[in-house]
LOKOL-969677 format. One line per 8 residues: number of its first residue (from 1); their letters; for each residue x, y, z of C-alpha. Coordinates in nm, 2 decimals. Layout:
<atoms>
NUM = A = X Y Z | ...
</atoms>
This chain:
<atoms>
1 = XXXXXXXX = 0.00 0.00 0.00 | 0.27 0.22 0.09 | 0.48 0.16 -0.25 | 0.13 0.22 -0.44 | 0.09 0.57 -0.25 | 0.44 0.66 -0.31 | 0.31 0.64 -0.71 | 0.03 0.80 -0.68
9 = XXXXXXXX = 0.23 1.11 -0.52 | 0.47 1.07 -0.78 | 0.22 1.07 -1.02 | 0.03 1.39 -0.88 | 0.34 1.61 -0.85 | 0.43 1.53 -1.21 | 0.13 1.67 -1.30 | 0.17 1.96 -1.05
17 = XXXXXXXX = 0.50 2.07 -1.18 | 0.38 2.21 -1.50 | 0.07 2.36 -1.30 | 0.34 2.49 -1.08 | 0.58 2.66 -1.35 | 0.29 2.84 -1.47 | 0.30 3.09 -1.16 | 0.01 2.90 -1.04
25 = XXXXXXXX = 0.08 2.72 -0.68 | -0.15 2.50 -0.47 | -0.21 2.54 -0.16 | -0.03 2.19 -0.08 | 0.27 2.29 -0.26 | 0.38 2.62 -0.13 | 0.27 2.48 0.21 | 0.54 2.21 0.14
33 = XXXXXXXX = 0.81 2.46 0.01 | 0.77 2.70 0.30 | 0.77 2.52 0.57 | 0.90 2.16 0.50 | 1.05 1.94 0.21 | 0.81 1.89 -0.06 | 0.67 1.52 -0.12 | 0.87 1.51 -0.40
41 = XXXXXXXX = 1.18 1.55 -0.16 | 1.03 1.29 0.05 | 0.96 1.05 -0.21 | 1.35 1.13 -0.34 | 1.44 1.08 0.06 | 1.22 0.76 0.08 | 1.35 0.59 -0.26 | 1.73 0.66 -0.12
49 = XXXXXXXX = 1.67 0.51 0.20 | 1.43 0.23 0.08 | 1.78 0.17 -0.18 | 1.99 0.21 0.13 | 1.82 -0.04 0.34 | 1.84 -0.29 0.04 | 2.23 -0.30 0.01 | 2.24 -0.31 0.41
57 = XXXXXXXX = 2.03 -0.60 0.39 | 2.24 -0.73 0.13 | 2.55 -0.66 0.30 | 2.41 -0.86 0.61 | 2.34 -1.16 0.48 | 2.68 -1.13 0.26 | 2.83 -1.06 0.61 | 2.64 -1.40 0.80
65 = XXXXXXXX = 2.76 -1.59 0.48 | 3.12 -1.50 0.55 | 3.06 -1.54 0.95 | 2.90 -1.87 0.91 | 3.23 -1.95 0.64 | 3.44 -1.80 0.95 | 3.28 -2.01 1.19 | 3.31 -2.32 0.97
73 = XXXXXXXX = 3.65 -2.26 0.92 | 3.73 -2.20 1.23 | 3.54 -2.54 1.34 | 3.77 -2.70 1.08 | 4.08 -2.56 1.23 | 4.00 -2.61 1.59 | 3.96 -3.00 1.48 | 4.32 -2.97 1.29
81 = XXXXXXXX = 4.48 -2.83 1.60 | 4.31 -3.05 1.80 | 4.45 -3.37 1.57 | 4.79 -3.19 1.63 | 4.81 -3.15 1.98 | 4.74 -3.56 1.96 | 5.01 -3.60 1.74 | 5.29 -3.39 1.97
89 = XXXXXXXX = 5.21 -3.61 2.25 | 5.23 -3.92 2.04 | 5.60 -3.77 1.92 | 5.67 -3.67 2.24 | 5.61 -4.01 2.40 | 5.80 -4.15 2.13 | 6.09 -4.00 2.19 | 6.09 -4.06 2.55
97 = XXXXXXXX = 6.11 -4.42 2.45 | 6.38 -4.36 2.25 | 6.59 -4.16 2.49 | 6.50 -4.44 2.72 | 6.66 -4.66 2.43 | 6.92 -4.49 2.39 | 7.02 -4.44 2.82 | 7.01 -4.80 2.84
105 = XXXXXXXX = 7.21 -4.84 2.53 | 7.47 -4.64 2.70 | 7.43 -4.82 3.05 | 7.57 -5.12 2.82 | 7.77 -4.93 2.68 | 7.94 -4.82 2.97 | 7.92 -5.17 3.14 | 8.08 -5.32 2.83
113 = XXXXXXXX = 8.33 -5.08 2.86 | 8.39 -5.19 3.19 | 8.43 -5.53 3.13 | 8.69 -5.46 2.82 | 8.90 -5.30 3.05 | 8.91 -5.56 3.31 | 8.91 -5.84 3.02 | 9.26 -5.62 2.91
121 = XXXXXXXX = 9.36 -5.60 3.25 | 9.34 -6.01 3.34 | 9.53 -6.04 2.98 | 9.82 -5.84 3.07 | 9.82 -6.03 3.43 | 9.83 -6.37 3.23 | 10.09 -6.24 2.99 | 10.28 -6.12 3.30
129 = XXXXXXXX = 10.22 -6.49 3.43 | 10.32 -6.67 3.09 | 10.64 -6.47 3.05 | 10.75 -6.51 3.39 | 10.68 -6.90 3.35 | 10.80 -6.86 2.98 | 11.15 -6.75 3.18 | 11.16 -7.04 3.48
137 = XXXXXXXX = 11.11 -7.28 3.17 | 11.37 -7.14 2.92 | 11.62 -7.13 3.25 | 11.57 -7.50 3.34 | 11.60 -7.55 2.96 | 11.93 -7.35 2.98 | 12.06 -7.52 3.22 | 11.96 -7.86 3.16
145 = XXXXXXXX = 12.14 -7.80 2.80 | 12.45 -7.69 3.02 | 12.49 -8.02 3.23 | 12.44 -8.21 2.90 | 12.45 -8.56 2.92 | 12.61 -8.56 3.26 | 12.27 -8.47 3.40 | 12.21 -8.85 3.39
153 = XXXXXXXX = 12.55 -8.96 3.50 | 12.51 -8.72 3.87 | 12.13 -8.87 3.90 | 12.27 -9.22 3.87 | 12.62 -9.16 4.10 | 12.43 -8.91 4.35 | 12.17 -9.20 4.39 | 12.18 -9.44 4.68
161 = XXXXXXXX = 12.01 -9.71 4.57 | 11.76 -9.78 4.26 | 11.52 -9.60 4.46 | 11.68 -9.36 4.50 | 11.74 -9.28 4.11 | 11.40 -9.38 4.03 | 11.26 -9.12 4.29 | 11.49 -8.81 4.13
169 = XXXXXXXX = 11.39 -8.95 3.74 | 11.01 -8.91 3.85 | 11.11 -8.59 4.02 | 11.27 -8.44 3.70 | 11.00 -8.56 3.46 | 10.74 -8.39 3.72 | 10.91 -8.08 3.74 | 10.94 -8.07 3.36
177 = XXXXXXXX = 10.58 -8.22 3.28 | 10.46 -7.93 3.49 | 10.67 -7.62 3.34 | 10.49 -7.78 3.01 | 10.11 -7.81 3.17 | 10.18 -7.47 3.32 | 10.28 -7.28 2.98 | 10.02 -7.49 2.79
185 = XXXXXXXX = 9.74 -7.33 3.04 | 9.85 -7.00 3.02 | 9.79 -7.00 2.70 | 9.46 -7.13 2.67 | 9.38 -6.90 2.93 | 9.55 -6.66 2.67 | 9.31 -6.76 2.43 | 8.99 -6.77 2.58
193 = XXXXXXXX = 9.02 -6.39 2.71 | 9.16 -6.27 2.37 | 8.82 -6.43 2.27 | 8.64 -6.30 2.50 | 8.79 -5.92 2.42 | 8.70 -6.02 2.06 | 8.35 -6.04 2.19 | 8.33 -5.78 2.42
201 = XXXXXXXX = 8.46 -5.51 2.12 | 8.25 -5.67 1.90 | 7.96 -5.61 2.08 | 8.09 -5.29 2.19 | 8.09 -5.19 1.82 | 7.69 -5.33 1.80 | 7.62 -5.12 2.07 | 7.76 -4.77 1.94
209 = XXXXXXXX = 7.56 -4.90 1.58 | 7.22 -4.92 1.82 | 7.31 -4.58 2.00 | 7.41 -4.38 1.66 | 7.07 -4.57 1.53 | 6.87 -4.43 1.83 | 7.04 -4.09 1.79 | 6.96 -4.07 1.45
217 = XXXXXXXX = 6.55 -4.20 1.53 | 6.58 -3.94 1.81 | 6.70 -3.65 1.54 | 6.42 -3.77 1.31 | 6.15 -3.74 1.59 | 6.27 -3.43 1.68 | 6.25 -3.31 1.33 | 5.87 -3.43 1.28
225 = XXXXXXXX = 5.78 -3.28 1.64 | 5.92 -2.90 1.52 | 5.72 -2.93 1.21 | 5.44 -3.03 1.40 | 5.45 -2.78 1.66 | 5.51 -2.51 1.37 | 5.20 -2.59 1.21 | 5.05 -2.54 1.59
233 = XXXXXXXX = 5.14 -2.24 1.62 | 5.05 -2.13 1.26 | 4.71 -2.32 1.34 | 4.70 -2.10 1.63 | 4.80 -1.76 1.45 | 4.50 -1.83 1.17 | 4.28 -1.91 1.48 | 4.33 -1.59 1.61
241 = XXXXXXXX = 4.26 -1.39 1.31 | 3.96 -1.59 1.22 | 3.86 -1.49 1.53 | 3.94 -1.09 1.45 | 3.72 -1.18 1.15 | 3.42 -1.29 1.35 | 3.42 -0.99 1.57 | 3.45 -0.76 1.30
249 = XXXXXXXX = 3.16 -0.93 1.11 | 2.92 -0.94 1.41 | 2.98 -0.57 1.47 | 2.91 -0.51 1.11 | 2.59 -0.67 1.13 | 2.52 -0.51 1.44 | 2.58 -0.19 1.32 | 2.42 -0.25 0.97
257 = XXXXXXXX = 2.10 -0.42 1.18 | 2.11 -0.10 1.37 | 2.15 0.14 1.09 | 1.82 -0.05 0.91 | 1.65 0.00 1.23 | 1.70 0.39 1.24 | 1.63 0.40 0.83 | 1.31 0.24 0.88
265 = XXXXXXXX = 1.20 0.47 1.16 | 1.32 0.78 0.94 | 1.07 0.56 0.66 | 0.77 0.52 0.91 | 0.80 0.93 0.96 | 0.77 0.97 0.61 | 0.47 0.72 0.55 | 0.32 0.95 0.75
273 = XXXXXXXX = 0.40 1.24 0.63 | 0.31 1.09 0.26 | 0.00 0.98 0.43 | -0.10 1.33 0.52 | -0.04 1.47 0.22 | -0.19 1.18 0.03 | -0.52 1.19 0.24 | -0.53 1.57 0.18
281 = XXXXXXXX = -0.50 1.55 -0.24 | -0.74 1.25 -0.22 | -0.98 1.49 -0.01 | -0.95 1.77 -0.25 | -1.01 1.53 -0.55 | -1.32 1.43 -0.39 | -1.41 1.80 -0.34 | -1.36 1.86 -0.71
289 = XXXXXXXX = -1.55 1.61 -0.78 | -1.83 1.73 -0.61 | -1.75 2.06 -0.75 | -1.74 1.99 -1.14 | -2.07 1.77 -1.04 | -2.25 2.09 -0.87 | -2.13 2.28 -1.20 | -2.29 2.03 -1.47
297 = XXXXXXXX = -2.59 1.99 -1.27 | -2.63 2.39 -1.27 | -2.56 2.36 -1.62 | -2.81 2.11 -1.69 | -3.07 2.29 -1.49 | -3.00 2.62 -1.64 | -3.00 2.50 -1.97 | -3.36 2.34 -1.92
305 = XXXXXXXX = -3.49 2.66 -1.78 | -3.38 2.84 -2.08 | -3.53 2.56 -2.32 | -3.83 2.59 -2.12 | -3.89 2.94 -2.15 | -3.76 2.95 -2.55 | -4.12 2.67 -2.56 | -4.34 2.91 -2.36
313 = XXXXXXXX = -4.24 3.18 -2.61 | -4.27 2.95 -2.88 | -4.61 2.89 -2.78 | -4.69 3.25 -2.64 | -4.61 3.35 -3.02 | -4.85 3.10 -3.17 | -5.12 3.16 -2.97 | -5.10 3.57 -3.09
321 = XXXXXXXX = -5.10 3.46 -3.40 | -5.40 3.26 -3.37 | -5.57 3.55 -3.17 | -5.45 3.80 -3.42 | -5.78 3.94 -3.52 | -5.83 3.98 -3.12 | -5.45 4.16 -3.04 | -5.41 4.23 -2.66
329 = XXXXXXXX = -5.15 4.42 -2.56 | -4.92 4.24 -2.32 | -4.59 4.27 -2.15 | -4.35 4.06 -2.33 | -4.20 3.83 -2.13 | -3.86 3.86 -2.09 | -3.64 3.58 -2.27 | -3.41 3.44 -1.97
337 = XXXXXXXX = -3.08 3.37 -2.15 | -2.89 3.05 -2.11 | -2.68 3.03 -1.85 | -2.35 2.89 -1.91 | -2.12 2.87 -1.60 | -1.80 2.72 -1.64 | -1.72 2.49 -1.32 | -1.46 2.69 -1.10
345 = XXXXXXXX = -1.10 2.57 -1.15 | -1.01 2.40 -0.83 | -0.75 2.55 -0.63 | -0.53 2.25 -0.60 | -0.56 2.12 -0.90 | -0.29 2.21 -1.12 | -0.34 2.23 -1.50 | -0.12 2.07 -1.77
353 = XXXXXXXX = -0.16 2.14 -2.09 | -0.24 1.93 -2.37 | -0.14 1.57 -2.11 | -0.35 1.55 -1.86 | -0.64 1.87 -1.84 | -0.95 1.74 -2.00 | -1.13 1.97 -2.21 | -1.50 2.01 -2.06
361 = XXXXXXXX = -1.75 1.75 -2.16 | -2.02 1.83 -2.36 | -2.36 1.70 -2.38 | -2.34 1.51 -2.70 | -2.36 1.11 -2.75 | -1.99 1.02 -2.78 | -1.76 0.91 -2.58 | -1.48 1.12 -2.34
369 = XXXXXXXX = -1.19 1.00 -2.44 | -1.03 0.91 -2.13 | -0.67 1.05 -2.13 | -0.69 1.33 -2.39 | -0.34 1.41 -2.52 | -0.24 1.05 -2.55 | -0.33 0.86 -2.84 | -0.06 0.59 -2.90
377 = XXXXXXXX = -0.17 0.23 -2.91 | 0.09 -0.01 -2.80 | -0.22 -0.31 -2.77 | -0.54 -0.30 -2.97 | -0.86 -0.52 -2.97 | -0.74 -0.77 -3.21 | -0.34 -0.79 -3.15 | -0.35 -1.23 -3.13
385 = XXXXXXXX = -0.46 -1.26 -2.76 | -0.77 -1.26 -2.58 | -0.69 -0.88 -2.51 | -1.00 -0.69 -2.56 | -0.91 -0.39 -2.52 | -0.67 -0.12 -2.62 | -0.36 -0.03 -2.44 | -0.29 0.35 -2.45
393 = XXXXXXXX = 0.08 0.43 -2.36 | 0.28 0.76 -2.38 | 0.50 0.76 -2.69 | 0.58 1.04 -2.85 | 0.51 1.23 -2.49 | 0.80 1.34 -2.31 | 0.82 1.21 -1.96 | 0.60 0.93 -2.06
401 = XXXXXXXX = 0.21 0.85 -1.98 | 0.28 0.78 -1.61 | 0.05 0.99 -1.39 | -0.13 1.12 -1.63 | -0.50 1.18 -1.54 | -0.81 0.90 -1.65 | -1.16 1.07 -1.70 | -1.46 0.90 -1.66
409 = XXXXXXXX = -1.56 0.82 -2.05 | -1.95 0.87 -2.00 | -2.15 0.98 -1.69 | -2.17 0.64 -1.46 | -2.16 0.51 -1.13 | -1.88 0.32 -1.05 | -1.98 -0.04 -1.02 | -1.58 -0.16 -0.92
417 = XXXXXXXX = -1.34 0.07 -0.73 | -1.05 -0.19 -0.66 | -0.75 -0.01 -0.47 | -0.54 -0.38 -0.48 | -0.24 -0.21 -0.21 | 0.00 -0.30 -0.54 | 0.34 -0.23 -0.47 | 0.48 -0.44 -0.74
425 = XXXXXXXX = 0.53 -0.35 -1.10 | 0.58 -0.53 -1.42 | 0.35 -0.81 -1.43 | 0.21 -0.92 -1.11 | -0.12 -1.10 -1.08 | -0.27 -0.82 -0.84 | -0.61 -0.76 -0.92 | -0.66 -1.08 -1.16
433 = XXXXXXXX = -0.34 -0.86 -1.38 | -0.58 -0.57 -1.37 | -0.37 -0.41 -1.10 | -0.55 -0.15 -0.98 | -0.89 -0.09 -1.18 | -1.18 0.13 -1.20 | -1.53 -0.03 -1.38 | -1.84 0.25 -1.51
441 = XXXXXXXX = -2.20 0.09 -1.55 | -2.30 0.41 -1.81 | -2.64 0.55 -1.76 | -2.79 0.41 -2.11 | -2.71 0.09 -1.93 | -2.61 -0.05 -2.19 | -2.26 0.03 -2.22 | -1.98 0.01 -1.93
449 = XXXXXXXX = -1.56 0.07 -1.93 | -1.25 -0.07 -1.76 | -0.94 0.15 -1.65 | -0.66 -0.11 -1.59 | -0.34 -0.09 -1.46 | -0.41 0.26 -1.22 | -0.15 0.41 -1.03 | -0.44 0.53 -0.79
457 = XXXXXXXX = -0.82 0.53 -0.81 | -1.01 0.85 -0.72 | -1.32 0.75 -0.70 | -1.53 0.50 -0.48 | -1.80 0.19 -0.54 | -2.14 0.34 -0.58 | -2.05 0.68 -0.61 | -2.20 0.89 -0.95
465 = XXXXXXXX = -1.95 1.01 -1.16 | -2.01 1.29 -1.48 | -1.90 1.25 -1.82 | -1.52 1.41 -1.81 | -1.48 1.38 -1.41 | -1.09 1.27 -1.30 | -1.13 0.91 -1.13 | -0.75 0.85 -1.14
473 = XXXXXXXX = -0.43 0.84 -1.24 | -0.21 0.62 -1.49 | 0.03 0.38 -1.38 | 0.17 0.02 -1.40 | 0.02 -0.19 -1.17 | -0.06 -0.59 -1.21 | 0.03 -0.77 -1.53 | 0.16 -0.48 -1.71
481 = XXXXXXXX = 0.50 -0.42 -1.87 | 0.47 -0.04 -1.85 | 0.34 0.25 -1.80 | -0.04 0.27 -2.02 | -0.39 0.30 -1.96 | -0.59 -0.05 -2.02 | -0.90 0.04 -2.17 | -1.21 -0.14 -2.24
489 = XXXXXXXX = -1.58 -0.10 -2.34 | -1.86 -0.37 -2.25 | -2.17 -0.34 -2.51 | -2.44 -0.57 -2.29 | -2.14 -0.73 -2.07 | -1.96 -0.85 -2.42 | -1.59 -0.67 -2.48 | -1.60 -0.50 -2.82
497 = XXXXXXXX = -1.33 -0.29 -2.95 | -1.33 0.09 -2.86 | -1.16 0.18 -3.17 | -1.52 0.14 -3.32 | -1.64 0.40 -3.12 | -1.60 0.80 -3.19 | -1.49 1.02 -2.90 | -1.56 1.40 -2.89
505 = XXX = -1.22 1.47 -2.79 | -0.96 1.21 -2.90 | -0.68 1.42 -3.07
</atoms>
């Protein structure tokens, strides 16, 4: 409804402005300049902030998209960081177990040192052992090479008795057999800790493989643990900003949400100030109405008075002549002359020449035309569809047919008013397509009209209306691709094409 009376405004002061520029002002219009903006200036006013509040409504919902993408995101990155944080303490357990590894490597380590160096130590005590014996032996050696064979020959002559000589044989072969047994020992004794140092380094060496191994499993842990704590902390550092980014959002759509708010107070102001104005032209329409209505009917009654008298003269006249061998001598009435008072020109009403003043209706049988000055068929009856009609636009007319004013064709009563609320324009299905549409039932009763497509209707169901009389303005509403006046005449209910009929003023 609000849209609808923002056209019909529109409409009006279009046609005012001429009216205007003439040196003529209305009483609305130099009430609006003085004092306050003009409804134009609040229509202007109202069409920037109704454009406003669309882009802020825009820019919300552009602004919850991206906060509901931040918040996703976010969501996705808390998860990330979360899988992360998992991950370091996995890495970081791992590598306690391998420092654990690699302690207990070294433990071995160490003890296998330990044991190489007392493994070295019991091999130079058996060398010591073997040379020393090595020595006693050679010396017997020596000196049993020295004595010679005469070793035999002191055994035999030393000896007592038999006994005796076998006692200090088995002596010698003791003492030898045992250097022998001793050496022979020593050296296995030799052997088995050279083998066992053999060991011992070799599994020293297997043991500094496993701790260099560890060391280097360590060094690659490490490794995977800084890259995973980097992308913590860059997880972290895009956390943050995403965050920035939410806070900066919600404000936006809290200030954006508050700016609407204040917008749409500023439009409720102005509805009402549209309304007031609105309600005031409507009034003075209606006035005029009842004006030009008062005027014709003056006319009419005038105009039967004077045909009237001119038949009493008439007949005055024939009866003297009949009586004229009997002449009386009478006063001659007075012939009253035909009045002819042209309705006053409303004060508000501004006048635009050759668009949208009608010329005054006469009393003869055709047709007003209903918006003189426009002639331009963009539809007629027969253009392929079910039209039945013709469609009047403004071609040819600068600025257009819109807001120009529709006259009642014939004197009627309005049988449909319909004031739909249409704010939309460019085929909607307001009003069945009709937007919104005045219907006439003429007073031959025959004969009745349609004014599609209105940008606002003037008049009211039941109410008379005279041949000529404004009953509102052109627009765009319903099914209608632009601005143009739908017309139709019904002969008997049944369309038929208005083109067949003559209008008195159609120019």
């Amino acid at each position: 409804m609000k849209n609808m009376k923002k056209r019909i405004l529109a409409g009006l002061i279009a046609c005012m402005t001429a009216y205007s520029a003439s040196g003529t002002s209305t009483a609305f219009l130099s009430s609006a300049t003085e004092d306050k903006p003009t409804v134009q200036d609040l229509e202007n006013q109202k069409a920037e902030n109704d454009r406003k509040i669309a882009e802020l409504k825009k820019e919300i919902e552009e602004a919850k998209k991206d906060y509901d993408s931040v918040v996703s995101d976010e969501s996705a990155k808390l998860d990330y960081q979360n899988a992360l944080n998992e991950k370091i303490i996995l890495q970081n357990q791992n590598i306690g177990v391998v420092v654990e590894e690699m302690n207990r490597i070294d433990e071995d380590i160490k003890e296998n040192v330990a044991g190489i160096s007392d493994v070295e130590e019991q091999i130079g005590t058996q060398n010591v052992l073997i040379d020393e014996n090595m020595e006693l032996y050679k010396k017997r050696l020596r000196a049993s090479y020295m004595s010679g064979g005469d070793n035999l020959a002191a055994v035999l002559s030393g000896s007592s008795n038999f006994e005796d000589i076998l006692m200090k044989f088995e002596i010698i072969s003791r003492v030898a057999d045992h250097d022998k047994k001793l050496v022979t020992k020593l050296n296995e004794q030799l052997v088995k800790l050279k083998e066992l140092e053999e060991n011992l380094q070799n599994r020293q060496e297997k043991l500094s493989g496993d701790l260099e191994d560890a060391a280097a499993k360590k060094e690659e842990l490490n490794e995977k643990l800084e890259i995973l704590n980097a992308d913590y902390d860059a997880t972290s550092e895009e956390l943050s900003k995403l965050d920035g980014e939410k806070t900066a959002l919600s404000s936006h759509i809290t200030e954006s949400e508050e700016l609407i708010a204040l917008k749409e107070e500023e439009q409720k102001k102005m509805d009402a100030a549209i309304e007031e104005a609105l309600e005031r032209i409507k009034q003075e329409s209606i006035a005029e109405s009842k004006r030009v209505s008062e005027s014709l009917a003056i006319a009419a009654e005038e105009s039967r008075k004077a045909e009237e008298s001119k038949k009493a003269e008439e007949s005055r006249r024939a009866a003297a002549e009949a009586n004229r061998e009997k002449p009386v001598t009478e006063v001659p009435v007075q012939q009253q002359e035909p009045v002819t008072q042209t309705p006053d020109e409303p004060e508000d009403e501004p006048v635009v020449p050759d668009t949208t003043e009608a010329p005054a209706a006469d009393n003869s049988s055709l047709m007003f035309w209903p918006v003189p000055g426009f002639t331009n068929r963009s539809s007629d009856f027969w253009d392929g569809r079910n039209h039945g009609a013709i469609d009047v636009d403004g071609l040819g007319h600068e600025g257009g047919i819109r807001g120009a004013k529709v006259y009642a064709a014939d004197n009627a009563t309005v049988t449909v008013s319909m004031d739909t609320g249409c704010t939309h324009e460019y085929s909607c299905r307001c009003g069945g397509g009709y937007g919104n549409y005045i219907i006439l039932t003429h007073d031959d009763a025959v004969h009745s009209t349609v004014y599609a497509h209105l940008q606002a209707v003037f008049v009211s169901a039941g109410q008379r209306v005279s041949k000529g009389q404004l009953i509102g303005l052109v627009g765009t509403t319903g099914s209608s691709s632009g601005p143009h006046l739908h017309f139709e005449v019904r002969t008997n209910g049944v369309k038929v094409d208005p083109d067949s009929f003559e209008y008195q003023n159609e120019y």
